[in-house]
PyMOL Python script that loads the backbone (N, CA, C, O; Angstrom):
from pymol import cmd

cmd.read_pdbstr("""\
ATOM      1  N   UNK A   1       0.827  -1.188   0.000  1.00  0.00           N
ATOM      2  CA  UNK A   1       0.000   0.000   0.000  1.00  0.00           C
ATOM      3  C   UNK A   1       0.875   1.257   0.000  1.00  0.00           C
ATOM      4  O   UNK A   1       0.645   2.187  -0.773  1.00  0.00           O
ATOM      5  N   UNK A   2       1.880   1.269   0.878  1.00  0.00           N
ATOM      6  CA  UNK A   2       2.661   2.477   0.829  1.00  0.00           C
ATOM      7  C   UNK A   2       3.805   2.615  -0.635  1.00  0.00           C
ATOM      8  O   UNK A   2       4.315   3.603  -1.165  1.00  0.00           O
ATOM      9  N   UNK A   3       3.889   1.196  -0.930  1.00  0.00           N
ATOM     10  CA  UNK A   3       4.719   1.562  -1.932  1.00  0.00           C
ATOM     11  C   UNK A   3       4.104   2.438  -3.409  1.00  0.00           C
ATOM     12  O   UNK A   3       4.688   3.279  -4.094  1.00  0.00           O
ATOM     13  N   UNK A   4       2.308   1.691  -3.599  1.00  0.00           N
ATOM     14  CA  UNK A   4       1.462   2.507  -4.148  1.00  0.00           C
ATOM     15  C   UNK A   4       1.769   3.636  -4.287  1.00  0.00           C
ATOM     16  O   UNK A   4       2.167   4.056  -5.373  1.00  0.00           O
ATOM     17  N   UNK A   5       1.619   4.627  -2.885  1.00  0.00           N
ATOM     18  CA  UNK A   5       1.380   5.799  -2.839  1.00  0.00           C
ATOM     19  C   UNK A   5       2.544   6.413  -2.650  1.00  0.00           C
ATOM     20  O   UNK A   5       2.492   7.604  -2.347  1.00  0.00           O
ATOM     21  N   UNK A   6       4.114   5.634  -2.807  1.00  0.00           N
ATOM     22  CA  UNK A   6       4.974   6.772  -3.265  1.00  0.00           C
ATOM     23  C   UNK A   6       4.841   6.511  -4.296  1.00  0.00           C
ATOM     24  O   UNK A   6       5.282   7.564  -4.757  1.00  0.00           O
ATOM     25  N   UNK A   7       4.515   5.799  -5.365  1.00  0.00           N
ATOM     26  CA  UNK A   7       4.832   5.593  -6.653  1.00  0.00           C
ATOM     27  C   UNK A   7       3.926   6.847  -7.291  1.00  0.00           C
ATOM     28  O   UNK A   7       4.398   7.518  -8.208  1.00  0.00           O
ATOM     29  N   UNK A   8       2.721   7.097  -6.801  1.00  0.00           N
ATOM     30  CA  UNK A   8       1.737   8.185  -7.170  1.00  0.00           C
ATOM     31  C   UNK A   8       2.133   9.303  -7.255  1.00  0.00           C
ATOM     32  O   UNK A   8       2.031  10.036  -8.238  1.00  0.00           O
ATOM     33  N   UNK A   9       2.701   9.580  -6.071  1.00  0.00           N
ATOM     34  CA  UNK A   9       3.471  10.787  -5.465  1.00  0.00           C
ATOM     35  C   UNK A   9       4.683  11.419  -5.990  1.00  0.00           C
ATOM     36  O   UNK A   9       5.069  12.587  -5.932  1.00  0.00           O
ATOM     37  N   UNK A  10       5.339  10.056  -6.670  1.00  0.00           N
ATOM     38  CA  UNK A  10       6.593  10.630  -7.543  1.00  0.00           C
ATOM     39  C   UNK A  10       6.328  10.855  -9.171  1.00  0.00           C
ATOM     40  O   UNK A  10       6.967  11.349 -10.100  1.00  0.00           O
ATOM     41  N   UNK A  11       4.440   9.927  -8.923  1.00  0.00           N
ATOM     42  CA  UNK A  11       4.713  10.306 -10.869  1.00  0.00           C
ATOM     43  C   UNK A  11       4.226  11.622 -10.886  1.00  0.00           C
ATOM     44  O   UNK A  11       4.526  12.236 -11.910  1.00  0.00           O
ATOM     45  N   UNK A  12       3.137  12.635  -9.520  1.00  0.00           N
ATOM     46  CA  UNK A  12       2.558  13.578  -9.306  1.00  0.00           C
ATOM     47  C   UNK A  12       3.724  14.478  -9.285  1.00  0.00           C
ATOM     48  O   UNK A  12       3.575  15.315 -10.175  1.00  0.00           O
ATOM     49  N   UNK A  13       4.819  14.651  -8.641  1.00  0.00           N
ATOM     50  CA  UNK A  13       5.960  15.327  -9.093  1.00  0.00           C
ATOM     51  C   UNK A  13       7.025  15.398 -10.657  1.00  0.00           C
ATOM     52  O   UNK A  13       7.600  16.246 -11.340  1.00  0.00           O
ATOM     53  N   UNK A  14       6.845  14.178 -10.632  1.00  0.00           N
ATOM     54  CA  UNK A  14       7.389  14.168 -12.257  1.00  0.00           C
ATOM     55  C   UNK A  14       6.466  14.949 -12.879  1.00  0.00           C
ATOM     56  O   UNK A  14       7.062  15.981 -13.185  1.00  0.00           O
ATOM     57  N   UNK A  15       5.435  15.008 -13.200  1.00  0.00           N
ATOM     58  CA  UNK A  15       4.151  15.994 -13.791  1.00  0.00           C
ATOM     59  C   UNK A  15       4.697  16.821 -14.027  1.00  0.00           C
ATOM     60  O   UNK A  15       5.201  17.305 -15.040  1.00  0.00           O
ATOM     61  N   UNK A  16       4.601  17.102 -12.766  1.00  0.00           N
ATOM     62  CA  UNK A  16       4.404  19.295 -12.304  1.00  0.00           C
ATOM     63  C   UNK A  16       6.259  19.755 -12.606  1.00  0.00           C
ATOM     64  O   UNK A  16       6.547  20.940 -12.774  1.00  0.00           O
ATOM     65  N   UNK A  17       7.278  18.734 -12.632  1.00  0.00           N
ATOM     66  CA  UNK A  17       8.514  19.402 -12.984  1.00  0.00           C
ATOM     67  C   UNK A  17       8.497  19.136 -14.576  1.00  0.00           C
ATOM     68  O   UNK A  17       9.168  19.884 -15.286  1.00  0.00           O
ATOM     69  N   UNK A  18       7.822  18.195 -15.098  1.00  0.00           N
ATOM     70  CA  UNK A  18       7.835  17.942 -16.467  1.00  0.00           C
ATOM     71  C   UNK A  18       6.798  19.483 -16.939  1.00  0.00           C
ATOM     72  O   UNK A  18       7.492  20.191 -17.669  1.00  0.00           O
ATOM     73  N   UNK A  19       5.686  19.975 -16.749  1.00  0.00           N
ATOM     74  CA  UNK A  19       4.716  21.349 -16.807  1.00  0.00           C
ATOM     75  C   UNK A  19       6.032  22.119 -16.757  1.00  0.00           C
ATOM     76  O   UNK A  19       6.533  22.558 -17.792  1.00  0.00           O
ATOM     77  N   UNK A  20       6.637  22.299 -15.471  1.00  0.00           N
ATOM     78  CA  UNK A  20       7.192  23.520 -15.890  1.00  0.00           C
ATOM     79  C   UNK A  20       8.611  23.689 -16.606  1.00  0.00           C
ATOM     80  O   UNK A  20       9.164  24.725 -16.978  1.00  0.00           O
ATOM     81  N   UNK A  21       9.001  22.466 -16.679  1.00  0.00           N
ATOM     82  CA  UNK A  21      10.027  22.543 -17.905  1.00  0.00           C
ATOM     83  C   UNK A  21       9.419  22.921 -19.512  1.00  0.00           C
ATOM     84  O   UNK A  21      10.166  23.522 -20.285  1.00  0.00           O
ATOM     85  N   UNK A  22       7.822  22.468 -20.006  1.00  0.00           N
ATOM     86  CA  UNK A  22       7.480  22.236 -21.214  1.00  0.00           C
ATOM     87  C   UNK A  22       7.150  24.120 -20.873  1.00  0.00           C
ATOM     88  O   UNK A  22       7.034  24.670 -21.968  1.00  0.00           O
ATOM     89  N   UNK A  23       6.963  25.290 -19.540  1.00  0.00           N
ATOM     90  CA  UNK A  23       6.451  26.187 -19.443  1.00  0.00           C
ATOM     91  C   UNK A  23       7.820  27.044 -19.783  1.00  0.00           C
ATOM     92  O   UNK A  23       7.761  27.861 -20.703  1.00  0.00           O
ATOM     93  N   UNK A  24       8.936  26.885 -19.122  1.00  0.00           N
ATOM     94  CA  UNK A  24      10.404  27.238 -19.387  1.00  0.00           C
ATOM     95  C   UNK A  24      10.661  27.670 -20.668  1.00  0.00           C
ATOM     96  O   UNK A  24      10.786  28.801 -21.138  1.00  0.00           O
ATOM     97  N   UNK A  25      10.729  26.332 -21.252  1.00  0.00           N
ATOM     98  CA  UNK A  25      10.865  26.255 -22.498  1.00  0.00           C
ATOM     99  C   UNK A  25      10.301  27.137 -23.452  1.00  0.00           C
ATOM    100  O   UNK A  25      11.087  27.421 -24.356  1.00  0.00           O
ATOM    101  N   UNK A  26       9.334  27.585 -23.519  1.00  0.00           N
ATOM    102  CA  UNK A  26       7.941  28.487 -24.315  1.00  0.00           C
ATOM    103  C   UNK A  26       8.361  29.334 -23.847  1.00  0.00           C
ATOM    104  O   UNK A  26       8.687  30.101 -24.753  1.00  0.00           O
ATOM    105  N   UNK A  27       8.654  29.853 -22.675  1.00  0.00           N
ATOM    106  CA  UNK A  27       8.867  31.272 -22.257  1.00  0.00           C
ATOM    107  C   UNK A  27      10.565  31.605 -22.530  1.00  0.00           C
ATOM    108  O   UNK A  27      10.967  32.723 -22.207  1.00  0.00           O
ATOM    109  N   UNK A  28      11.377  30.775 -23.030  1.00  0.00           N
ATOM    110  CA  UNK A  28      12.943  31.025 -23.867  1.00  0.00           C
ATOM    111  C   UNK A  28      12.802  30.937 -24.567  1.00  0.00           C
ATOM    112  O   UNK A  28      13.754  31.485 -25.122  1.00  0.00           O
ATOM    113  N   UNK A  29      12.038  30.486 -25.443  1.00  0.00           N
ATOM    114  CA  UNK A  29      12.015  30.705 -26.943  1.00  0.00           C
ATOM    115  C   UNK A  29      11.347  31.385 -27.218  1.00  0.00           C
ATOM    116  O   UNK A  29      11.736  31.730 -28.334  1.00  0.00           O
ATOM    117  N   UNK A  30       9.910  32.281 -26.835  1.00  0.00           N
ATOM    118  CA  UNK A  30       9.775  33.486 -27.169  1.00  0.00           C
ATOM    119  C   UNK A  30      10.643  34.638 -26.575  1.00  0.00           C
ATOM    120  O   UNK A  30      10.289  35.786 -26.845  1.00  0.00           O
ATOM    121  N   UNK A  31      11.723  34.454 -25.809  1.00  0.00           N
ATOM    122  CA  UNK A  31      12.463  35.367 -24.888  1.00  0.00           C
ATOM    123  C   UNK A  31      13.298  35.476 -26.511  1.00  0.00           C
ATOM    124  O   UNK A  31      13.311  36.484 -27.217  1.00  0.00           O
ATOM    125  N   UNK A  32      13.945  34.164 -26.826  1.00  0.00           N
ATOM    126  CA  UNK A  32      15.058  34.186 -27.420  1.00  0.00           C
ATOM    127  C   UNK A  32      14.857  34.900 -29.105  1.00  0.00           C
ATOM    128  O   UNK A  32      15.723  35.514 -29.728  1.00  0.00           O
ATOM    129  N   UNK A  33      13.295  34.551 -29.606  1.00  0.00           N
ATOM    130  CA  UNK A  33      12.895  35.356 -30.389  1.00  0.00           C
ATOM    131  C   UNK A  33      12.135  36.992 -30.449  1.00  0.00           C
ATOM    132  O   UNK A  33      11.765  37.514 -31.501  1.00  0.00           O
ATOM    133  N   UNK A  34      12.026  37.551 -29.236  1.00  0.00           N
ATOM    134  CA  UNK A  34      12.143  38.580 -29.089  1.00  0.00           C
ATOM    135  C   UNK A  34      13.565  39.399 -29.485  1.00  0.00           C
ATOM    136  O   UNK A  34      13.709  40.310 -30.300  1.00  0.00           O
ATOM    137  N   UNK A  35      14.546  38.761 -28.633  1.00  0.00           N
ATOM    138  CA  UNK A  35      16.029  38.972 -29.325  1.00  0.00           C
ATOM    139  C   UNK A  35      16.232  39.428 -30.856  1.00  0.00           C
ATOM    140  O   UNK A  35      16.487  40.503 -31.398  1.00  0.00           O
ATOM    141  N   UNK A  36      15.994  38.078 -31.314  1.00  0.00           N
ATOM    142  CA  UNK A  36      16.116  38.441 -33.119  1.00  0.00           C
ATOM    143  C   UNK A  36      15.426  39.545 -33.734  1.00  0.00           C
ATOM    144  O   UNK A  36      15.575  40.088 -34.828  1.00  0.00           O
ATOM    145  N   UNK A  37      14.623  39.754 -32.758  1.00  0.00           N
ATOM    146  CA  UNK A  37      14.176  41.388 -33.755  1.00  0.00           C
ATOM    147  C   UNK A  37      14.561  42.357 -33.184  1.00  0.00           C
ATOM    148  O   UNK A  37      14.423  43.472 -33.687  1.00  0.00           O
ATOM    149  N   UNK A  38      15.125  42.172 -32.017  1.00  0.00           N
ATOM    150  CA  UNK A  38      16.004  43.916 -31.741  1.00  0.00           C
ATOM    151  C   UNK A  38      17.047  43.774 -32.478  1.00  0.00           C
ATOM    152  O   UNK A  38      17.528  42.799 -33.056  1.00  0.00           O
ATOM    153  N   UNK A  39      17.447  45.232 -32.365  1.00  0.00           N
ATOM    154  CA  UNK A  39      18.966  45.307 -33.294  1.00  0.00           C
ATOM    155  C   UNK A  39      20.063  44.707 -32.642  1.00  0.00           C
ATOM    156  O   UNK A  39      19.919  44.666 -31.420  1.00  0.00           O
ATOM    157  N   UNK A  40      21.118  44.228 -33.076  1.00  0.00           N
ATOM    158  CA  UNK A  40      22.186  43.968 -32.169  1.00  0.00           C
ATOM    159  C   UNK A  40      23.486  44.493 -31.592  1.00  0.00           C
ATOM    160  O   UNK A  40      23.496  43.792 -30.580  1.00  0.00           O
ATOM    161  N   UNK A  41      23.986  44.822 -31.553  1.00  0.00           N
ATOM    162  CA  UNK A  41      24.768  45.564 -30.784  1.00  0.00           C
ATOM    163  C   UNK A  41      26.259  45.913 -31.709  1.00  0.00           C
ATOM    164  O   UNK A  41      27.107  46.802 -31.775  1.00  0.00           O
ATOM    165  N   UNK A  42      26.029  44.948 -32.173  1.00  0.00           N
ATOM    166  CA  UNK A  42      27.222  45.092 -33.922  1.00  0.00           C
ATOM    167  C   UNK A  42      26.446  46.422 -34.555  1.00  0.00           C
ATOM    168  O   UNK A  42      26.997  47.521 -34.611  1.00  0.00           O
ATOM    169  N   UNK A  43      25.292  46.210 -34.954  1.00  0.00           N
ATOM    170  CA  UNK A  43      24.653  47.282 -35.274  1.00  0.00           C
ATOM    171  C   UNK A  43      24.614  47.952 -35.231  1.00  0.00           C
ATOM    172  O   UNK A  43      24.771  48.579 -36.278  1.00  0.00           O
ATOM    173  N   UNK A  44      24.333  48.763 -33.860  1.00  0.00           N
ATOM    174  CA  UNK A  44      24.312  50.024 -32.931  1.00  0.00           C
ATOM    175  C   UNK A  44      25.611  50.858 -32.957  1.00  0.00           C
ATOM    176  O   UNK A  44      25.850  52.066 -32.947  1.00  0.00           O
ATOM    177  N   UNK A  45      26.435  49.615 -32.998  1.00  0.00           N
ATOM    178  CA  UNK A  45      27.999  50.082 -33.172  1.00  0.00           C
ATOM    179  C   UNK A  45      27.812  50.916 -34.661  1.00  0.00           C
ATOM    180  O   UNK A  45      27.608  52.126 -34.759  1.00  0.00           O
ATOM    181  N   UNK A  46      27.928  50.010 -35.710  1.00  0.00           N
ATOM    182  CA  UNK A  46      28.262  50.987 -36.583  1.00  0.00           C
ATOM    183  C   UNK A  46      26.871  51.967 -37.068  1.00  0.00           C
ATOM    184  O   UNK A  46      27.187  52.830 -37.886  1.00  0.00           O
ATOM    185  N   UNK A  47      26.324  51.962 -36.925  1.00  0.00           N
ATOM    186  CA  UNK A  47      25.313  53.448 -36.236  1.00  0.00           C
ATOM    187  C   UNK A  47      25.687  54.461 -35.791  1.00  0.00           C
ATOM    188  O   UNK A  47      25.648  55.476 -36.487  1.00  0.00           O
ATOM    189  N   UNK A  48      26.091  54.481 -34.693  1.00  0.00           N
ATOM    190  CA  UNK A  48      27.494  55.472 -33.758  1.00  0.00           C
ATOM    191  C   UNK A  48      28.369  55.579 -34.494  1.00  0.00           C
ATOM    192  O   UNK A  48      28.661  56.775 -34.515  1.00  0.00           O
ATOM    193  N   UNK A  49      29.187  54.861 -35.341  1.00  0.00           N
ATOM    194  CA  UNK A  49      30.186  55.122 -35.860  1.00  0.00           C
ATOM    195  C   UNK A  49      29.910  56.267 -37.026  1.00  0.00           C
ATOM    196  O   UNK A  49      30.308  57.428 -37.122  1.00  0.00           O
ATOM    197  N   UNK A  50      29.074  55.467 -37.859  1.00  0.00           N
ATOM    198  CA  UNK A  50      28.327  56.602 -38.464  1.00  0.00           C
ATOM    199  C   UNK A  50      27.650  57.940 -38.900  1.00  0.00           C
ATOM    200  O   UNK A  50      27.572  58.621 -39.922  1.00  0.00           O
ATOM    201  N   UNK A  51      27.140  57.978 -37.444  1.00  0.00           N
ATOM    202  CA  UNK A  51      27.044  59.341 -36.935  1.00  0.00           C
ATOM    203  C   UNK A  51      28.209  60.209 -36.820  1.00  0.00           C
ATOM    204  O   UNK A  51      27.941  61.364 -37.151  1.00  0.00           O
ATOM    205  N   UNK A  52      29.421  60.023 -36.456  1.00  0.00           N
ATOM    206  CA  UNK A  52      30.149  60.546 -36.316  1.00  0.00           C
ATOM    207  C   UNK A  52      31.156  60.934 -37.374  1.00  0.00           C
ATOM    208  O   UNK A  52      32.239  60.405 -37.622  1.00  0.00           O
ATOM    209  N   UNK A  53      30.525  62.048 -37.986  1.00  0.00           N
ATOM    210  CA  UNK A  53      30.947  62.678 -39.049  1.00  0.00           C
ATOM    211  C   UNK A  53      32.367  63.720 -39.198  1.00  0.00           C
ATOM    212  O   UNK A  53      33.091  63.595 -40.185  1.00  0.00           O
ATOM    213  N   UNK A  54      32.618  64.554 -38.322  1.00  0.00           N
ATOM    214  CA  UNK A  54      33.412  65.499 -38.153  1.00  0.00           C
ATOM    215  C   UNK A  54      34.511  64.978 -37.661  1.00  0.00           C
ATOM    216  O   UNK A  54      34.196  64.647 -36.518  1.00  0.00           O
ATOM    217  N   UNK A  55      35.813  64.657 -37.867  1.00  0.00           N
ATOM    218  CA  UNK A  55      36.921  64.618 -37.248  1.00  0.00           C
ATOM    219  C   UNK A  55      37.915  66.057 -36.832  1.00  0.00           C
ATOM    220  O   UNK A  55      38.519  66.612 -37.750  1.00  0.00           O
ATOM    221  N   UNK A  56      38.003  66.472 -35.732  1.00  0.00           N
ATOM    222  CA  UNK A  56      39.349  66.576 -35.312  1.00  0.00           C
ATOM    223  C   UNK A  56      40.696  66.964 -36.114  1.00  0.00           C
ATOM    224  O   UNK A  56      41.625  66.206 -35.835  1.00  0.00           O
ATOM    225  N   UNK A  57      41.068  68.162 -37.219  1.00  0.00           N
ATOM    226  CA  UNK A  57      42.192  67.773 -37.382  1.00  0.00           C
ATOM    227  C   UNK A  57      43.849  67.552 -36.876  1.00  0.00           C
ATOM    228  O   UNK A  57      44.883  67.144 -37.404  1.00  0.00           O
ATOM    229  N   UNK A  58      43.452  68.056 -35.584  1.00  0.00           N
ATOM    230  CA  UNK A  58      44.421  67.766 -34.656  1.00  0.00           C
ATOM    231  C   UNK A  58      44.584  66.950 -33.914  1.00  0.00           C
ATOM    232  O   UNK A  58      45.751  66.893 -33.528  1.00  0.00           O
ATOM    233  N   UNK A  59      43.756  66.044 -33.384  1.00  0.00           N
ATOM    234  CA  UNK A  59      43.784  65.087 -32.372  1.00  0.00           C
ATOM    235  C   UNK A  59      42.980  64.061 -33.022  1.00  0.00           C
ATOM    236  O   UNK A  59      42.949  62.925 -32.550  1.00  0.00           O
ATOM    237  N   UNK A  60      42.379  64.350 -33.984  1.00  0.00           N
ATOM    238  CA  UNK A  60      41.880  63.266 -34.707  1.00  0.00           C
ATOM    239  C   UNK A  60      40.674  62.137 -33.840  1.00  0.00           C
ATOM    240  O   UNK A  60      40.643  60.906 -33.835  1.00  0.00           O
ATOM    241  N   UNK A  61      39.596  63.332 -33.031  1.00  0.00           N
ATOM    242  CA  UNK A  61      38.361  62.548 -31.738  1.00  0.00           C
ATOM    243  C   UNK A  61      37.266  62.867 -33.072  1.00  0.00           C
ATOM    244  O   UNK A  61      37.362  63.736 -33.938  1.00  0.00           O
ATOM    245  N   UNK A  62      36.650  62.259 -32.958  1.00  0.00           N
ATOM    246  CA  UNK A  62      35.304  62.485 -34.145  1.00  0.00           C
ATOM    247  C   UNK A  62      33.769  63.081 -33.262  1.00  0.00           C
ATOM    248  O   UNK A  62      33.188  62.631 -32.274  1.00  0.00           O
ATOM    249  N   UNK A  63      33.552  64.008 -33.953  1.00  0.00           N
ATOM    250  CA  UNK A  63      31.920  64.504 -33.290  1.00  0.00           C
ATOM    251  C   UNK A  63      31.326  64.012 -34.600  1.00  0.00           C
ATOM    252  O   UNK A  63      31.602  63.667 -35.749  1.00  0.00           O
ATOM    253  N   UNK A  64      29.875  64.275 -33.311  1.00  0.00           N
ATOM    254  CA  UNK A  64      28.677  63.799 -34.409  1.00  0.00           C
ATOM    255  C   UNK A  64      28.282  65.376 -35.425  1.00  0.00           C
ATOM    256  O   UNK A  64      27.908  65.481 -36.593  1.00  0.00           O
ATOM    257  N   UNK A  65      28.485  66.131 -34.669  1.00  0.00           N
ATOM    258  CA  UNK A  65      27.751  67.573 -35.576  1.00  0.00           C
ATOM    259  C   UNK A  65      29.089  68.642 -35.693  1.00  0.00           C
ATOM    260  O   UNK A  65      30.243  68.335 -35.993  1.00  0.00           O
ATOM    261  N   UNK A  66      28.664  69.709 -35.427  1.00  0.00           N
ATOM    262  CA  UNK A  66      30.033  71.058 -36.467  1.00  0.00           C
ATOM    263  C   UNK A  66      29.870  72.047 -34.933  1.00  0.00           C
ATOM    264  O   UNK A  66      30.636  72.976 -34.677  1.00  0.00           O
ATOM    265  N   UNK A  67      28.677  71.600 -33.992  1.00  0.00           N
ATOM    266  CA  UNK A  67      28.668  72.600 -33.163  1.00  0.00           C
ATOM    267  C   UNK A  67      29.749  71.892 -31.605  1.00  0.00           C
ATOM    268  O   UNK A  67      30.569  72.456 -30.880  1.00  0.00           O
ATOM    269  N   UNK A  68      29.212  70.443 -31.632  1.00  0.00           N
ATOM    270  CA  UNK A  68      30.144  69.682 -31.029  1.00  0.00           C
ATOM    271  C   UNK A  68      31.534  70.315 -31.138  1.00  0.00           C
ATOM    272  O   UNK A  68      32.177  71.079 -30.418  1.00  0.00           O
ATOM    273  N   UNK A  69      31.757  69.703 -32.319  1.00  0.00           N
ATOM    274  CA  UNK A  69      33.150  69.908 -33.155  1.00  0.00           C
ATOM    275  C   UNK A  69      33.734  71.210 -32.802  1.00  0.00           C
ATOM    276  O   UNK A  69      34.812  70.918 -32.284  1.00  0.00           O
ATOM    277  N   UNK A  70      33.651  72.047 -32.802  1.00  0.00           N
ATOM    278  CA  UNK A  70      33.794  73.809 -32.770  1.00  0.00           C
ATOM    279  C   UNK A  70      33.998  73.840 -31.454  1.00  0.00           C
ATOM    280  O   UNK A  70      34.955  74.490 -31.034  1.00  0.00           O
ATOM    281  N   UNK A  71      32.980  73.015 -30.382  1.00  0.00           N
ATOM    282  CA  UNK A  71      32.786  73.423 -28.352  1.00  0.00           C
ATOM    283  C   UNK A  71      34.465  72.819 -28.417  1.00  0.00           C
ATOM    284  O   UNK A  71      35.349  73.595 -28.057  1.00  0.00           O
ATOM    285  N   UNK A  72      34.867  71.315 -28.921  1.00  0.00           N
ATOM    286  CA  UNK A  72      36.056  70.681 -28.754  1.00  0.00           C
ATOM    287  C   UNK A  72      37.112  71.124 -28.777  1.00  0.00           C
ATOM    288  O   UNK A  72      38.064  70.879 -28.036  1.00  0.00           O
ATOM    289  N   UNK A  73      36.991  72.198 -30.107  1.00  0.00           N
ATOM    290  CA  UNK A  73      38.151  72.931 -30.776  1.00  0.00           C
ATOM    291  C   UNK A  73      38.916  73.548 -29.818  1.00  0.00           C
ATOM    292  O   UNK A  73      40.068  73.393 -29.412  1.00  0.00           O
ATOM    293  N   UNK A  74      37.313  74.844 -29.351  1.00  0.00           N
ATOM    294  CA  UNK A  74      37.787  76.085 -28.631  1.00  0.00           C
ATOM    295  C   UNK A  74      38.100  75.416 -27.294  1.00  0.00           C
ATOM    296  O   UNK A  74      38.407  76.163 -26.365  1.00  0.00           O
ATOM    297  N   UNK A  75      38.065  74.278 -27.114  1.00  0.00           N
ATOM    298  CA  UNK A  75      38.514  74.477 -25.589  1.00  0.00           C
ATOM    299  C   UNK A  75      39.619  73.382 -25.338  1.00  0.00           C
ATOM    300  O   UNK A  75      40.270  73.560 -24.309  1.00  0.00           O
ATOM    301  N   UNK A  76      39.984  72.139 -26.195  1.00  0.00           N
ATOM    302  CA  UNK A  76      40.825  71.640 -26.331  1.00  0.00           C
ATOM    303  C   UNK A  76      42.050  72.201 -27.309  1.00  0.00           C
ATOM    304  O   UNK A  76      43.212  71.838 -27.132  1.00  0.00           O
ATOM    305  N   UNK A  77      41.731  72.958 -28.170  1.00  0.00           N
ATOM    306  CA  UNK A  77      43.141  73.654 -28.922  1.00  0.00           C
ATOM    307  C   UNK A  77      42.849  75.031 -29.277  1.00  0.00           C
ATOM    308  O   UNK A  77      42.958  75.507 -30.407  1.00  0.00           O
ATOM    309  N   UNK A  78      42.412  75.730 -28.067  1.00  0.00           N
ATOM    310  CA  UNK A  78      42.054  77.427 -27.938  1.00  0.00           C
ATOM    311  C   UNK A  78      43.683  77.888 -28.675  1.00  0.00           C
ATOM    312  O   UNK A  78      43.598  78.870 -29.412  1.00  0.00           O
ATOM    313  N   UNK A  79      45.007  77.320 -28.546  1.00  0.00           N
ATOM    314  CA  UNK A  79      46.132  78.382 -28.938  1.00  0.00           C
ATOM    315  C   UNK A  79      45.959  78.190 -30.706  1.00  0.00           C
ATOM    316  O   UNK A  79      46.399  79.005 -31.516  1.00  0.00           O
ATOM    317  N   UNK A  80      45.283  77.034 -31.032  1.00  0.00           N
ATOM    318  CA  UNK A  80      45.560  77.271 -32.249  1.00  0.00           C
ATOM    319  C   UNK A  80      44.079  77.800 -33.304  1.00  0.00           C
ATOM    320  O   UNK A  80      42.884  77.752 -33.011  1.00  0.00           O
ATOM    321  N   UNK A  81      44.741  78.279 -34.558  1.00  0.00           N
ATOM    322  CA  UNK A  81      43.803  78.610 -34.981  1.00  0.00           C
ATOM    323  C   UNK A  81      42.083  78.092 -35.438  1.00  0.00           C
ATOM    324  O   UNK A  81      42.288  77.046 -34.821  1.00  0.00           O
ATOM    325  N   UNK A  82      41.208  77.985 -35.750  1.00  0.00           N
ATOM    326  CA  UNK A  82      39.830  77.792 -35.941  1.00  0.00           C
ATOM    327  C   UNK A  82      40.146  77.160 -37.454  1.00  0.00           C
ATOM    328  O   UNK A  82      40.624  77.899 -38.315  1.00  0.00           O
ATOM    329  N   UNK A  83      39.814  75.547 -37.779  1.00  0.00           N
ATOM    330  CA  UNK A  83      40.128  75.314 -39.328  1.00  0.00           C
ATOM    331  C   UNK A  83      38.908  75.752 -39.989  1.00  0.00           C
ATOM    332  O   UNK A  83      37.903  75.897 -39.293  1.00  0.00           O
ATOM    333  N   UNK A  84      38.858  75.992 -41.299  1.00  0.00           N
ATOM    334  CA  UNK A  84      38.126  77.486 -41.978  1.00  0.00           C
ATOM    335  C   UNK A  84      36.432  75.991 -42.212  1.00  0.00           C
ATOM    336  O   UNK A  84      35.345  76.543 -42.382  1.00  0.00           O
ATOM    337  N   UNK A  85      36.412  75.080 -42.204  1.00  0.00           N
ATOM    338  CA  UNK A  85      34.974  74.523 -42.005  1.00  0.00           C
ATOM    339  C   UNK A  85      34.494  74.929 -40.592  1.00  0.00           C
ATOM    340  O   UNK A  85      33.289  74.749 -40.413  1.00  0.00           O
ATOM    341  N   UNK A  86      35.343  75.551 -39.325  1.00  0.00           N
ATOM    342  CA  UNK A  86      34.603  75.936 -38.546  1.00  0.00           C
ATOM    343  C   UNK A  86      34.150  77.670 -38.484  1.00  0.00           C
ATOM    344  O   UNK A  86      33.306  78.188 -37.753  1.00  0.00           O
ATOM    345  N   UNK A  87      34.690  78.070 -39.116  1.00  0.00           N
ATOM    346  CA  UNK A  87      34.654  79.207 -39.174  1.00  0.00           C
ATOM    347  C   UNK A  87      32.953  80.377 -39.371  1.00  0.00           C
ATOM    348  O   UNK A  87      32.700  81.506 -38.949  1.00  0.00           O
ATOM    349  N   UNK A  88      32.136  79.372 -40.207  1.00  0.00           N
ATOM    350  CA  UNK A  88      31.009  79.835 -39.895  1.00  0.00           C
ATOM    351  C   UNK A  88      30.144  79.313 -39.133  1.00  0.00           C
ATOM    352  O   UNK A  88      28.953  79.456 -39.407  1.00  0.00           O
ATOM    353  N   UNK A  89      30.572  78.537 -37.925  1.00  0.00           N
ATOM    354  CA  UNK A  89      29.630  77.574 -37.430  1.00  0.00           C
ATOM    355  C   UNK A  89      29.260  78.470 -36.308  1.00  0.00           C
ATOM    356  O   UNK A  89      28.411  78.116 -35.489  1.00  0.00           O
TER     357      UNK A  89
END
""", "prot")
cmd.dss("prot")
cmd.show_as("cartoon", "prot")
cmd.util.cbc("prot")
cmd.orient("prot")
């Protein structure tokens, strides 16, 4: 009789860990396909890279815009002169 009722008892646990493994599972693979449609991070990279249009001709740091570029100038190479693309910025 008792051996019965562990045998019940362990297939009643096998169940409920077998449920939430088959529940696991469904919830990583829509995790893992959520993933595939964000961008990835290779991506993003050259995005940023991209953006960053203006180089530096002195130190050679890249901004994204001409107003960036110009704040960098005047305050990282104030002794030297303004190169003439900044000149109307």
């Amino acid at each position: 009789m008792q051996e019965d009722l562990l045998l019940v008892t362990s297939e009643l646990g096998f169940m409920a860990r077998g449920q939430q493994k088959i529940q696991s599972q469904a919830k990583n693979a829509a995790k893992k396909a959520a993933q595939k449609n964000t961008t990835s991070l290779a991506d993003q990279k050259k995005a940023a890279a991209k953006a960053l249009t203006h180089a530096c001709p002195v130190c050679k740091a890249q901004m994204p815009d001409p107003k960036t570029f110009k704040q960098h100038f005047e305050n990282k190479h104030s002794k030297l002169p303004l190169p003439p693309e900044l000149q109307d910025v």
